[in-house]
N, CA, C and O atoms as a Maestro MAE file, in Angstrom:
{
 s_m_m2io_version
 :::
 2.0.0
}

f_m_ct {
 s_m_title
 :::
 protein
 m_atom[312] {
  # First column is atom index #
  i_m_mmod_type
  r_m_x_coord
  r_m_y_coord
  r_m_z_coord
  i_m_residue_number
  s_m_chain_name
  s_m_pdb_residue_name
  s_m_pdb_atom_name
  i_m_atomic_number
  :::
  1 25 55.222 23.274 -21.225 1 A "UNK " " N  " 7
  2 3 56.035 22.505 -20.293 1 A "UNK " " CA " 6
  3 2 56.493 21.212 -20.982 1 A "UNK " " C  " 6
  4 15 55.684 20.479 -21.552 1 A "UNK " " O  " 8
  5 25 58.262 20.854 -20.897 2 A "UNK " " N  " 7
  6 3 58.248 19.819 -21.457 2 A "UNK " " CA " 6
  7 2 57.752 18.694 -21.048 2 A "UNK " " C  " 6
  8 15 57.316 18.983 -19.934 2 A "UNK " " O  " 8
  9 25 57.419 16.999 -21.335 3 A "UNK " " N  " 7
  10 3 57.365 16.486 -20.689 3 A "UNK " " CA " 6
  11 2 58.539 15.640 -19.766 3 A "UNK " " C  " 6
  12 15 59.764 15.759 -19.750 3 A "UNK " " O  " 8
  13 25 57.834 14.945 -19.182 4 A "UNK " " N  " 7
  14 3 58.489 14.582 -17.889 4 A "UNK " " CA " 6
  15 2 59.221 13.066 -18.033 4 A "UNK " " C  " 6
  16 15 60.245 12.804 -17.402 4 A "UNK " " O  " 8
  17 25 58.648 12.213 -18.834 5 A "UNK " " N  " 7
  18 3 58.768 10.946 -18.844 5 A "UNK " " CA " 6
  19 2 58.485 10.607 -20.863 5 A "UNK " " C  " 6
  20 15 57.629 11.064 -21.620 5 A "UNK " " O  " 8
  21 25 59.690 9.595 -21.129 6 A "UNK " " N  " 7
  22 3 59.155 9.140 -22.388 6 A "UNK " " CA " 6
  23 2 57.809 8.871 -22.837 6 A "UNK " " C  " 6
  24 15 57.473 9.055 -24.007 6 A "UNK " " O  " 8
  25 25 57.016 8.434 -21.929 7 A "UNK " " N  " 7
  26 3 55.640 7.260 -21.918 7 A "UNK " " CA " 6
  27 2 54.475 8.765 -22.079 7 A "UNK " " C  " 6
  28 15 53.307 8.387 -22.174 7 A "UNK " " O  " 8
  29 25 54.588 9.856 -22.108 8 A "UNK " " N  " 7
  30 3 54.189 11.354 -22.142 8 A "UNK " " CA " 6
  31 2 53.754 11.719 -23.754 8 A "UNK " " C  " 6
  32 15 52.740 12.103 -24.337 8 A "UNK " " O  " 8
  33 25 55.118 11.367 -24.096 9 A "UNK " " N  " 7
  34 3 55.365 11.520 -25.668 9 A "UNK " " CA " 6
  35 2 54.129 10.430 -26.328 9 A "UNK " " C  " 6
  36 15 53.209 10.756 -27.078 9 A "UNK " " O  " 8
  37 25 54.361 9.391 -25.922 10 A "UNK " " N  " 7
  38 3 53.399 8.391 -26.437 10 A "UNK " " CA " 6
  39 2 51.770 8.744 -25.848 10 A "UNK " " C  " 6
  40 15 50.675 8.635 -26.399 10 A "UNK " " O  " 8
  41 25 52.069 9.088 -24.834 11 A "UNK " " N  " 7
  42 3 50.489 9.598 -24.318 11 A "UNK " " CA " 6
  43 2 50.010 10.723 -25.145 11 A "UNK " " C  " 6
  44 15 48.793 10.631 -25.306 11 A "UNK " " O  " 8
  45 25 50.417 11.535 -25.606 12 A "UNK " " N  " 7
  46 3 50.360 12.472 -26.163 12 A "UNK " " CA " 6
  47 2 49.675 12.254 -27.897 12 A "UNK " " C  " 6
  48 15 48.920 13.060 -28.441 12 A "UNK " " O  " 8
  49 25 50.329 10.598 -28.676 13 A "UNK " " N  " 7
  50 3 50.358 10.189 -29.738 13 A "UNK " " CA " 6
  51 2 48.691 9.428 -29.858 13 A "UNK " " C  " 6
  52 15 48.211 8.956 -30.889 13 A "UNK " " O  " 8
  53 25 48.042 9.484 -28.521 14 A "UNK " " N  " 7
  54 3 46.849 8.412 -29.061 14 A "UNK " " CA " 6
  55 2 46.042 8.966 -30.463 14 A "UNK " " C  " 6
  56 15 46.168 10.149 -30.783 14 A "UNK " " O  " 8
  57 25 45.312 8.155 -31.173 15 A "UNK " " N  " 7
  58 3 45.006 8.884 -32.010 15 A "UNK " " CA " 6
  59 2 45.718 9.012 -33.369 15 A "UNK " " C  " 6
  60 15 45.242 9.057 -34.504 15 A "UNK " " O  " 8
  61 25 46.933 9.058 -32.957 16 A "UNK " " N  " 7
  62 3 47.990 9.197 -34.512 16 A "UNK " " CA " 6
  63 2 48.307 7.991 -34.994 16 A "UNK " " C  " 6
  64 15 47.887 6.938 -34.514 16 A "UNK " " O  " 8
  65 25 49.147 8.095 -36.075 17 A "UNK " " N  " 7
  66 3 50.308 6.476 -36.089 17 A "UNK " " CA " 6
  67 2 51.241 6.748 -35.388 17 A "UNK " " C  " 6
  68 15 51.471 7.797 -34.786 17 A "UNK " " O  " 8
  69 25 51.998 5.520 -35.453 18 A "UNK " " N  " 7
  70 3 53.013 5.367 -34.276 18 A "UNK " " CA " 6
  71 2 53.332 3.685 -34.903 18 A "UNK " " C  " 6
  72 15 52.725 2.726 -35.380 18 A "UNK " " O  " 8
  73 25 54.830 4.151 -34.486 19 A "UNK " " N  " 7
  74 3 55.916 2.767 -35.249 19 A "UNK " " CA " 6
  75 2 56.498 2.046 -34.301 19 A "UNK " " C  " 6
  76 15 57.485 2.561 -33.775 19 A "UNK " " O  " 8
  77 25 56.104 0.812 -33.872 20 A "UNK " " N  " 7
  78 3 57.040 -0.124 -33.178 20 A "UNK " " CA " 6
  79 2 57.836 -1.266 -33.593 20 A "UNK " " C  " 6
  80 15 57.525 -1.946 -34.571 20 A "UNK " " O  " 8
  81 25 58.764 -1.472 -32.936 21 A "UNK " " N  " 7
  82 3 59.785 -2.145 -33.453 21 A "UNK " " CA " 6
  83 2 60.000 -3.650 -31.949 21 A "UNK " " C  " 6
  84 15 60.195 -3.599 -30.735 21 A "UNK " " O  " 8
  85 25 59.863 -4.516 -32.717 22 A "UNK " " N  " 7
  86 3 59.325 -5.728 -32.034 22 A "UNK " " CA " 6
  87 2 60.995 -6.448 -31.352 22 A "UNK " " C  " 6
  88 15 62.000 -5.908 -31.816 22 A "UNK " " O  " 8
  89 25 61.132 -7.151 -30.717 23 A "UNK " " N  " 7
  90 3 62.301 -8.000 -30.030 23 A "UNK " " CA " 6
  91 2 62.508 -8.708 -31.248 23 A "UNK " " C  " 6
  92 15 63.680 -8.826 -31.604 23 A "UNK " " O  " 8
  93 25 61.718 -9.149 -31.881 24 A "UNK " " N  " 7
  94 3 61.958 -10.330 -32.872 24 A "UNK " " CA " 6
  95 2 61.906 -9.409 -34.176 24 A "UNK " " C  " 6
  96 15 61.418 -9.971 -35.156 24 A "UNK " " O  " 8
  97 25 62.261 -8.296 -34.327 25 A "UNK " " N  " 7
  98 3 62.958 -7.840 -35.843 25 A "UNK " " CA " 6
  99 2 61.401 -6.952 -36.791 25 A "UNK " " C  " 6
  100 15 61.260 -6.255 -37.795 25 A "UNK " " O  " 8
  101 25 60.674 -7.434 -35.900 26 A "UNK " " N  " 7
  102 3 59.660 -7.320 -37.161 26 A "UNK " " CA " 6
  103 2 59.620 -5.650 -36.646 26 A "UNK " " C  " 6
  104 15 60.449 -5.166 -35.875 26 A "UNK " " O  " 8
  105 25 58.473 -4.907 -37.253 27 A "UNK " " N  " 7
  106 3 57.365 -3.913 -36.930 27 A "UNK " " CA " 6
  107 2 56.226 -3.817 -37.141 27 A "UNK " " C  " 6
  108 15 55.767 -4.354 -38.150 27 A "UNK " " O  " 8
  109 25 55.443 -3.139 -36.304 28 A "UNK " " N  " 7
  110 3 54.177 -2.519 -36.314 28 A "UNK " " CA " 6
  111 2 53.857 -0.762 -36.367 28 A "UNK " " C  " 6
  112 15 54.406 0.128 -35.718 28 A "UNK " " O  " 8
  113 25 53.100 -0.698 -37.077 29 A "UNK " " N  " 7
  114 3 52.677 0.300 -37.102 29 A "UNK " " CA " 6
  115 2 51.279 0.712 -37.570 29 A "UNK " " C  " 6
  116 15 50.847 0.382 -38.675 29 A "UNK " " O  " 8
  117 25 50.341 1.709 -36.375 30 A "UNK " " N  " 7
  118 3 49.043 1.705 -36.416 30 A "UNK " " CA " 6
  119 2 48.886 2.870 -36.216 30 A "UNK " " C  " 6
  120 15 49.767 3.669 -36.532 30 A "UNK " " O  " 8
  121 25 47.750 3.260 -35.652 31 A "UNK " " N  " 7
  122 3 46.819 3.910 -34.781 31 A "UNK " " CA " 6
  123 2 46.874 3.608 -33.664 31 A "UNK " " C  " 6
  124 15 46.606 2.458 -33.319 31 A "UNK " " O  " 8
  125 25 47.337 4.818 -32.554 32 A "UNK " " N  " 7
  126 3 47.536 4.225 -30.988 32 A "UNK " " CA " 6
  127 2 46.128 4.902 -30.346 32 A "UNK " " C  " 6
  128 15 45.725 6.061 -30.259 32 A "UNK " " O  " 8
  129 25 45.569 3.554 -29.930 33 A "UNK " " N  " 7
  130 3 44.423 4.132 -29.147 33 A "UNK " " CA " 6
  131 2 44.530 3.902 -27.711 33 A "UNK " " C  " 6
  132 15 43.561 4.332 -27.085 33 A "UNK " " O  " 8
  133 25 45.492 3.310 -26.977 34 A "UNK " " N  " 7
  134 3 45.620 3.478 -26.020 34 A "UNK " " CA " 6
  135 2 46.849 2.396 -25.379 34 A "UNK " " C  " 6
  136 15 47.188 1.320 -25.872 34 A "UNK " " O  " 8
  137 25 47.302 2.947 -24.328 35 A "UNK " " N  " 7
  138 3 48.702 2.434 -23.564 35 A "UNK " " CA " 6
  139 2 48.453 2.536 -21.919 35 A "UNK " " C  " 6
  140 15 47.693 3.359 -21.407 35 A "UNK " " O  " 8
  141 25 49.291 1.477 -21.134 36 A "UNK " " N  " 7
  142 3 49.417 1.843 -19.915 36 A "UNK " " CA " 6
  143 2 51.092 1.985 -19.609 36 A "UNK " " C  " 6
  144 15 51.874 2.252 -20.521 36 A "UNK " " O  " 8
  145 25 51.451 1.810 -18.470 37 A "UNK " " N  " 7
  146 3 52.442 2.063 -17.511 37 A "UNK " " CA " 6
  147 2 53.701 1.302 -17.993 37 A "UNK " " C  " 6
  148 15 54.869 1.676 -17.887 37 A "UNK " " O  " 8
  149 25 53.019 -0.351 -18.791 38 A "UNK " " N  " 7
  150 3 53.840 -1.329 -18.908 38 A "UNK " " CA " 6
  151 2 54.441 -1.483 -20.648 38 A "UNK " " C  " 6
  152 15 55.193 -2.234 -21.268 38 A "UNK " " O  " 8
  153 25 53.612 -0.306 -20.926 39 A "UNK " " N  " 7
  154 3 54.155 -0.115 -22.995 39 A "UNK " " CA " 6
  155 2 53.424 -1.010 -23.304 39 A "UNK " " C  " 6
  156 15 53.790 -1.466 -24.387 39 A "UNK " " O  " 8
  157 25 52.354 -1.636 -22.820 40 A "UNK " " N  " 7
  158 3 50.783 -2.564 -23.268 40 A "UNK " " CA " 6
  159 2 50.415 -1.570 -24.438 40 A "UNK " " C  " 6
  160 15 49.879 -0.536 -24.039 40 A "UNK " " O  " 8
  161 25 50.561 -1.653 -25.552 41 A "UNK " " N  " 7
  162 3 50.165 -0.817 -26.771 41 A "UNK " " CA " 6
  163 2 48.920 -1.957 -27.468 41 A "UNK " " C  " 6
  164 15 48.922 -3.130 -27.842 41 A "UNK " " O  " 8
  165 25 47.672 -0.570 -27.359 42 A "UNK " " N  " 7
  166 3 46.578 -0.914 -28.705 42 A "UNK " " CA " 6
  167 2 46.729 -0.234 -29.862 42 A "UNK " " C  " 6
  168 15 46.710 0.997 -29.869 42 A "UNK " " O  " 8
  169 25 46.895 -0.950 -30.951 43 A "UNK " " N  " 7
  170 3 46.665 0.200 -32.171 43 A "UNK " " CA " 6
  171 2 45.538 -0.677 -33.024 43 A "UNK " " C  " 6
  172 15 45.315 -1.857 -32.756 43 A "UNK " " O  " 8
  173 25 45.112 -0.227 -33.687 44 A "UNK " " N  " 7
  174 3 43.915 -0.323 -34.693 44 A "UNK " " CA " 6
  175 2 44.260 -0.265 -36.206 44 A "UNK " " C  " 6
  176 15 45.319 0.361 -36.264 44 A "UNK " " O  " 8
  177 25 43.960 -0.539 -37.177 45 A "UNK " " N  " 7
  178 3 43.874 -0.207 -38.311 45 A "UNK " " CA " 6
  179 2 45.873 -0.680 -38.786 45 A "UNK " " C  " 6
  180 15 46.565 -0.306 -39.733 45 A "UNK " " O  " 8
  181 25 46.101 -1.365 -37.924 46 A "UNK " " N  " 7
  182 3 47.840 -1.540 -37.682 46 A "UNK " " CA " 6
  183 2 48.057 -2.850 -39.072 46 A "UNK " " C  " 6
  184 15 47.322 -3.680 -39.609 46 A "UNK " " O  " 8
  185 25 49.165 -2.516 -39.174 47 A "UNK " " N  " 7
  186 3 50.239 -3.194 -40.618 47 A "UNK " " CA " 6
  187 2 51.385 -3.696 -39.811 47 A "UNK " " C  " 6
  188 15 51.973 -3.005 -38.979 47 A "UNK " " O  " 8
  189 25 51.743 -5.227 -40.164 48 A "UNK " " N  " 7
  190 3 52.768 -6.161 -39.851 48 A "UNK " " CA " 6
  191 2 53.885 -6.034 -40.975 48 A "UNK " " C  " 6
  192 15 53.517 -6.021 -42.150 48 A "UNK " " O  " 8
  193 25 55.296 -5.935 -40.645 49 A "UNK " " N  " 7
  194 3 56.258 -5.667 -41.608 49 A "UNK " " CA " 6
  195 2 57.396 -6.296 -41.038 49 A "UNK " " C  " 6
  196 15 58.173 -5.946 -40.149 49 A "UNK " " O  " 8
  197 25 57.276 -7.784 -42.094 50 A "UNK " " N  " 7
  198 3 58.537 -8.696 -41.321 50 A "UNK " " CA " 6
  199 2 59.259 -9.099 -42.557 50 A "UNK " " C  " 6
  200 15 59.223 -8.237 -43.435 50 A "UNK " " O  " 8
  201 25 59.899 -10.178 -42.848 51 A "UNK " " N  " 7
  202 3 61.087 -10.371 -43.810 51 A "UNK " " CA " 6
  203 2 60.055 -10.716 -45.163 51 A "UNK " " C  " 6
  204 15 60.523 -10.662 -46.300 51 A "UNK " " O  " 8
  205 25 58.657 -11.063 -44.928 52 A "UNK " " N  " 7
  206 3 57.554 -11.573 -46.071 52 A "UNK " " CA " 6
  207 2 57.267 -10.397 -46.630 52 A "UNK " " C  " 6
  208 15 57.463 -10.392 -47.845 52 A "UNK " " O  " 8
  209 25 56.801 -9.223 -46.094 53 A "UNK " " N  " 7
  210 3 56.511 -7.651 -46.510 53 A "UNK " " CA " 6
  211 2 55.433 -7.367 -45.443 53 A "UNK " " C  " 6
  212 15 55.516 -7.862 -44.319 53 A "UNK " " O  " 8
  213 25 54.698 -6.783 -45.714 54 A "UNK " " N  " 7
  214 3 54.012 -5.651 -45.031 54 A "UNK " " CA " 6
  215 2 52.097 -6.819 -45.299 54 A "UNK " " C  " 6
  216 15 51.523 -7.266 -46.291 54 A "UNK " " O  " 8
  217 25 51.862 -6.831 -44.102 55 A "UNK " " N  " 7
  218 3 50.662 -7.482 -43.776 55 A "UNK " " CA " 6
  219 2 49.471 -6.868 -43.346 55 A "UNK " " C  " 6
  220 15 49.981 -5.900 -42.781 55 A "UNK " " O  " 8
  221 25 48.180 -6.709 -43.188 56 A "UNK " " N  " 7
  222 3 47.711 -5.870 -42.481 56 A "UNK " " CA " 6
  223 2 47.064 -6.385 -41.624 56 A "UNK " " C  " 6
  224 15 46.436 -7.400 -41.924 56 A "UNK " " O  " 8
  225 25 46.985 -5.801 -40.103 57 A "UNK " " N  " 7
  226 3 46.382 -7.073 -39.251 57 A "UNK " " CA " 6
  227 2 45.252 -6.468 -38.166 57 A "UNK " " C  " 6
  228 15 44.838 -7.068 -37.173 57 A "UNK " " O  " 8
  229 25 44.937 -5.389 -38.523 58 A "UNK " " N  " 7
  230 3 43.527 -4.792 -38.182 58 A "UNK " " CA " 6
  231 2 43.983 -4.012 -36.291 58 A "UNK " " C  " 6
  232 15 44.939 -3.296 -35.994 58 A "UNK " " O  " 8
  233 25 42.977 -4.487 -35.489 59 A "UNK " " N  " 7
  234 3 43.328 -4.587 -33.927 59 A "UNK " " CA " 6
  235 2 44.078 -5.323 -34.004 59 A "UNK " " C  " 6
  236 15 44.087 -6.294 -34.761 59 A "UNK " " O  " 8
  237 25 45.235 -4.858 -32.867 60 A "UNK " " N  " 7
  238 3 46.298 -5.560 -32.429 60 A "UNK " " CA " 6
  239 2 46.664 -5.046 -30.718 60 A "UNK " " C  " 6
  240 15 47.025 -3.869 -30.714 60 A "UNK " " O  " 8
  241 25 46.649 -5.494 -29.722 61 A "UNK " " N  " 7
  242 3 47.417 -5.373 -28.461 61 A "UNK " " CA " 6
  243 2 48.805 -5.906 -28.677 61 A "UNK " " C  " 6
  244 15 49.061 -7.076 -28.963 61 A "UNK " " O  " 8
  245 25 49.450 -5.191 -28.557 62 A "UNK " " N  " 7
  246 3 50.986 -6.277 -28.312 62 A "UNK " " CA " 6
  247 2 51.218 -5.471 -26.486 62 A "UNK " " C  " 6
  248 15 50.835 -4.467 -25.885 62 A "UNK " " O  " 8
  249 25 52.173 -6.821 -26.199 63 A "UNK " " N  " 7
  250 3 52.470 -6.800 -25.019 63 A "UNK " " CA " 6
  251 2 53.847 -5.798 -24.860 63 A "UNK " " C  " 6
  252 15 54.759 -5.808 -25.686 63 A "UNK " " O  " 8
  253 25 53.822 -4.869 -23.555 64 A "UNK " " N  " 7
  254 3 54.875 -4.406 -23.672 64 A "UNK " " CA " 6
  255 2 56.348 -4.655 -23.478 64 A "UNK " " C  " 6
  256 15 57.368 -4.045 -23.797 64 A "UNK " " O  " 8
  257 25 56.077 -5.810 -22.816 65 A "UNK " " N  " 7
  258 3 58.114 -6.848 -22.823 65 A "UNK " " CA " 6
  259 2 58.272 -7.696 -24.014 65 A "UNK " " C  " 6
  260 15 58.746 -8.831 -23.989 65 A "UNK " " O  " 8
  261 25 57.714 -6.887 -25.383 66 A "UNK " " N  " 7
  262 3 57.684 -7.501 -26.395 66 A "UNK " " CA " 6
  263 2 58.756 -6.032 -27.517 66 A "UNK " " C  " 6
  264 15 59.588 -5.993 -28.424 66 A "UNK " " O  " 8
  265 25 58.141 -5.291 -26.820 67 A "UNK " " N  " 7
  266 3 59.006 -4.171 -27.178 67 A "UNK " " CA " 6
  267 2 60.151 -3.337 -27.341 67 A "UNK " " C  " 6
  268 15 60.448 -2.809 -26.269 67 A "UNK " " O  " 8
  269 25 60.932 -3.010 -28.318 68 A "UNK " " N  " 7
  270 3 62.135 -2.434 -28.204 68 A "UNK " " CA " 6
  271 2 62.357 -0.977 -28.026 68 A "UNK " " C  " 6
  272 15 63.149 -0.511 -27.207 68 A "UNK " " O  " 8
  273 25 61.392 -0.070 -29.085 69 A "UNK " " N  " 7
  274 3 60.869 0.835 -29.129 69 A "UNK " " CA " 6
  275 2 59.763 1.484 -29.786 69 A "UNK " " C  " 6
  276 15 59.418 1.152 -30.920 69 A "UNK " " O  " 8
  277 25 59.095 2.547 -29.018 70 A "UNK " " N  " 7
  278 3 57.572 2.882 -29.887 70 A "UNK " " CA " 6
  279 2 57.906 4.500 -30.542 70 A "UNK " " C  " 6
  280 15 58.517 5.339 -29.879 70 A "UNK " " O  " 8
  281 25 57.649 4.630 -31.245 71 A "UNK " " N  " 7
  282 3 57.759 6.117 -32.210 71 A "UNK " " CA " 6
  283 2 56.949 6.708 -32.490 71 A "UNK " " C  " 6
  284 15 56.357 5.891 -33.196 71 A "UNK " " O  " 8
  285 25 56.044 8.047 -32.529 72 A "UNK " " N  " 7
  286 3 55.088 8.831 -33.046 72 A "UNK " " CA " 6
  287 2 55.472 8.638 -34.247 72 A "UNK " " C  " 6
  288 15 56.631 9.046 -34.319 72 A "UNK " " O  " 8
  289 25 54.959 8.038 -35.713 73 A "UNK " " N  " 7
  290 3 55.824 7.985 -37.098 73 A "UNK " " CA " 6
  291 2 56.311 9.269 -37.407 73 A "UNK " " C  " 6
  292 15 57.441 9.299 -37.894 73 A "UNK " " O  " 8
  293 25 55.618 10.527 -37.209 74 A "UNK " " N  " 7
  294 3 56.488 11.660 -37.444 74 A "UNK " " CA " 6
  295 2 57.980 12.217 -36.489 74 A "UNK " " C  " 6
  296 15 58.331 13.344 -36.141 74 A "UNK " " O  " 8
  297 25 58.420 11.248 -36.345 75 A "UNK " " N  " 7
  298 3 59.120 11.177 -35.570 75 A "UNK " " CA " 6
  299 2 60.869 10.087 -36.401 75 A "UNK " " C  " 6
  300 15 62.060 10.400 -36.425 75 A "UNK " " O  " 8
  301 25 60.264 9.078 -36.824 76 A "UNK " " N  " 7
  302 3 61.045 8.344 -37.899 76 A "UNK " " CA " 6
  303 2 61.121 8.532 -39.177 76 A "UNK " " C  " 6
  304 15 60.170 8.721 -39.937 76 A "UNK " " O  " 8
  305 25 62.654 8.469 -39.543 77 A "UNK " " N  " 7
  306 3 62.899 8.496 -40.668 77 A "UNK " " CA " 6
  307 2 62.726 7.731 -41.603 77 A "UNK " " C  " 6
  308 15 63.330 6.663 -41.509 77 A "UNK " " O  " 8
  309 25 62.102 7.887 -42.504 78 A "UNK " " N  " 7
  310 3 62.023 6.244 -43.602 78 A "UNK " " CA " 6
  311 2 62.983 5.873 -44.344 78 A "UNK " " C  " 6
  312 15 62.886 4.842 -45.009 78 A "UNK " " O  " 8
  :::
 }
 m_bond[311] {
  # First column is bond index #
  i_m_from
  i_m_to
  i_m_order
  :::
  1 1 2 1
  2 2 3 1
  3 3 4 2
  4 3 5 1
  5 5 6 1
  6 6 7 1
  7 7 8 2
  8 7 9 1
  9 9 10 1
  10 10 11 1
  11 11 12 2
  12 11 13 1
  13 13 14 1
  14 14 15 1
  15 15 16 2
  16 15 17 1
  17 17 18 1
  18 18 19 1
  19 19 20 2
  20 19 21 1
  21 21 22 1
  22 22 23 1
  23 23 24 2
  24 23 25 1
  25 25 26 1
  26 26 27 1
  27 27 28 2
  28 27 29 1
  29 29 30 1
  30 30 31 1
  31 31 32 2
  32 31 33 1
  33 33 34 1
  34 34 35 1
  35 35 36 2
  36 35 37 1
  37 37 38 1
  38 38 39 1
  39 39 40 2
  40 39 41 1
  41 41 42 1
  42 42 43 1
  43 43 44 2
  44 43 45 1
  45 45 46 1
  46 46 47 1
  47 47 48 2
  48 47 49 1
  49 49 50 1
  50 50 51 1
  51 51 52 2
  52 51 53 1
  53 53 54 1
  54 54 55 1
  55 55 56 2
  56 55 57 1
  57 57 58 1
  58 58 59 1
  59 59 60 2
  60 59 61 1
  61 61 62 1
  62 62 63 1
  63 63 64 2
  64 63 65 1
  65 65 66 1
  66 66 67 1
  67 67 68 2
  68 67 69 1
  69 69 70 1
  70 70 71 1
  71 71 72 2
  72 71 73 1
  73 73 74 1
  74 74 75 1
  75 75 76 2
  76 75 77 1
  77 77 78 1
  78 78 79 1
  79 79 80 2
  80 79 81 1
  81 81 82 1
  82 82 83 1
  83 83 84 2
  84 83 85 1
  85 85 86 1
  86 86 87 1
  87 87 88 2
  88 87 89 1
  89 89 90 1
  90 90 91 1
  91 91 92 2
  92 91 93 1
  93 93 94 1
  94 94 95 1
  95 95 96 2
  96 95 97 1
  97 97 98 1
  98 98 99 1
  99 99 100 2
  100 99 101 1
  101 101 102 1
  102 102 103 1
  103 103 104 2
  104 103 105 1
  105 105 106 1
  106 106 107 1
  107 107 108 2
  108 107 109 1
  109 109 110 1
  110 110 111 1
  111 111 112 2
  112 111 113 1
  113 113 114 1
  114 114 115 1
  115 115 116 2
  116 115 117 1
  117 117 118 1
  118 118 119 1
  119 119 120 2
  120 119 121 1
  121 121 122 1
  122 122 123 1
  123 123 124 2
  124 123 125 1
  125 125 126 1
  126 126 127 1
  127 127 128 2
  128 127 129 1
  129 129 130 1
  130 130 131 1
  131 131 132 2
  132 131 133 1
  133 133 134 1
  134 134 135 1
  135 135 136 2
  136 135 137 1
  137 137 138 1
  138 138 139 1
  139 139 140 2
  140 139 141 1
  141 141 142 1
  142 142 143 1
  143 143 144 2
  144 143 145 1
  145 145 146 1
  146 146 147 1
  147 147 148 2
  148 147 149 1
  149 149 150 1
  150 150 151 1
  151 151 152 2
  152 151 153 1
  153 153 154 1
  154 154 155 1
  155 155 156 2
  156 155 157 1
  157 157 158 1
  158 158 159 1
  159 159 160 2
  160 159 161 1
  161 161 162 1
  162 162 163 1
  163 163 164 2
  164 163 165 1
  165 165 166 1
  166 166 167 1
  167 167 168 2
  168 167 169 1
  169 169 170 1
  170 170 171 1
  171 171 172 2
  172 171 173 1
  173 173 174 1
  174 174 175 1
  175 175 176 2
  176 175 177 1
  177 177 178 1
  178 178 179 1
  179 179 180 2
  180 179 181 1
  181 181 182 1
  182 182 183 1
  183 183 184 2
  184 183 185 1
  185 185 186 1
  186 186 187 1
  187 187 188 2
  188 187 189 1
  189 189 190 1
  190 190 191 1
  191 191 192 2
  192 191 193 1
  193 193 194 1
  194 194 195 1
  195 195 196 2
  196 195 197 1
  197 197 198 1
  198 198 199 1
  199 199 200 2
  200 199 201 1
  201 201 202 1
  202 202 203 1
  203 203 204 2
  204 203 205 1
  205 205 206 1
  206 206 207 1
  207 207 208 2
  208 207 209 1
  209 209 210 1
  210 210 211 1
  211 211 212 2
  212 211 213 1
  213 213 214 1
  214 214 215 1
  215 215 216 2
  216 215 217 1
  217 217 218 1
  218 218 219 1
  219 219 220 2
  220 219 221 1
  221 221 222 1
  222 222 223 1
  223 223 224 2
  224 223 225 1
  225 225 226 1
  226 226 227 1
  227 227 228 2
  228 227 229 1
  229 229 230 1
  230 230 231 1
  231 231 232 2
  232 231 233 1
  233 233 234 1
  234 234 235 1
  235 235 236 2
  236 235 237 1
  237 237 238 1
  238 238 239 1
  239 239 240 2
  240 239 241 1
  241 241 242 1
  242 242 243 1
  243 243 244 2
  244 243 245 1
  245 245 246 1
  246 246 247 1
  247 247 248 2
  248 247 249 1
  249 249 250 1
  250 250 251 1
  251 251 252 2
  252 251 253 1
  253 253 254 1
  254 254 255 1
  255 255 256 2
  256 255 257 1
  257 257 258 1
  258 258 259 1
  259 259 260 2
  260 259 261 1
  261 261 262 1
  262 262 263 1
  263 263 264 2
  264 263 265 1
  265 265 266 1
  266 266 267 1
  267 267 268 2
  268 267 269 1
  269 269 270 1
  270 270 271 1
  271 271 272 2
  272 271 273 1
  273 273 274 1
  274 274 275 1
  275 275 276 2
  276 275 277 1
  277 277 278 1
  278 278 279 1
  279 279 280 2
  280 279 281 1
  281 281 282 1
  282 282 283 1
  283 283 284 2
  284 283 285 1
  285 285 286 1
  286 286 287 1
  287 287 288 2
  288 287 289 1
  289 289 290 1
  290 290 291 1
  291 291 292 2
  292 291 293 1
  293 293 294 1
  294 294 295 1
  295 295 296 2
  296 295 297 1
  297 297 298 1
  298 298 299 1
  299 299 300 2
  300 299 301 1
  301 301 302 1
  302 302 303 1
  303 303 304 2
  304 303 305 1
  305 305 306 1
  306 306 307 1
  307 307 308 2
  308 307 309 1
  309 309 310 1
  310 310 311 1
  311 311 312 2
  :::
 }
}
């Protein structure tokens, strides 16, 4: 059955990486261990990638009205 709602796809991703792309240009990309209703994303083991390079910043919550979009990485092209 397909799913029903975007937020499905991501439910589906806990566990994997997964690529977000921030209001302010930057990205993240981690390990999604868990999400709610509002795109409240935890990832773990997550890497910061802004105009300096690629950071690594362990646990991270970002808020979800911080968000533009979230990606299963097998999902993006590099």
């Amino acid at each position: 059955m397909p799913d029903k709602r975007p937020i499905d796809v991501l439910d589906k991703s806990k566990g994997k990486r997964i690529l977000v792309r921030l209001k302010n240009g930057n990205r993240i990309n981690g390990v999604l261990e868990a999400l709610d209703m509002h795109l409240n994303l935890w990832l773990s083991n997550a890497e910061l990638t802004d105009e300096e390079g690629v950071k690594r910043i362990g646990d991270v919550l970002i808020r979800g009205d911080t968000v533009v979009f979230a990606s299963p990485e097998e999902n993006v092209s590099k």
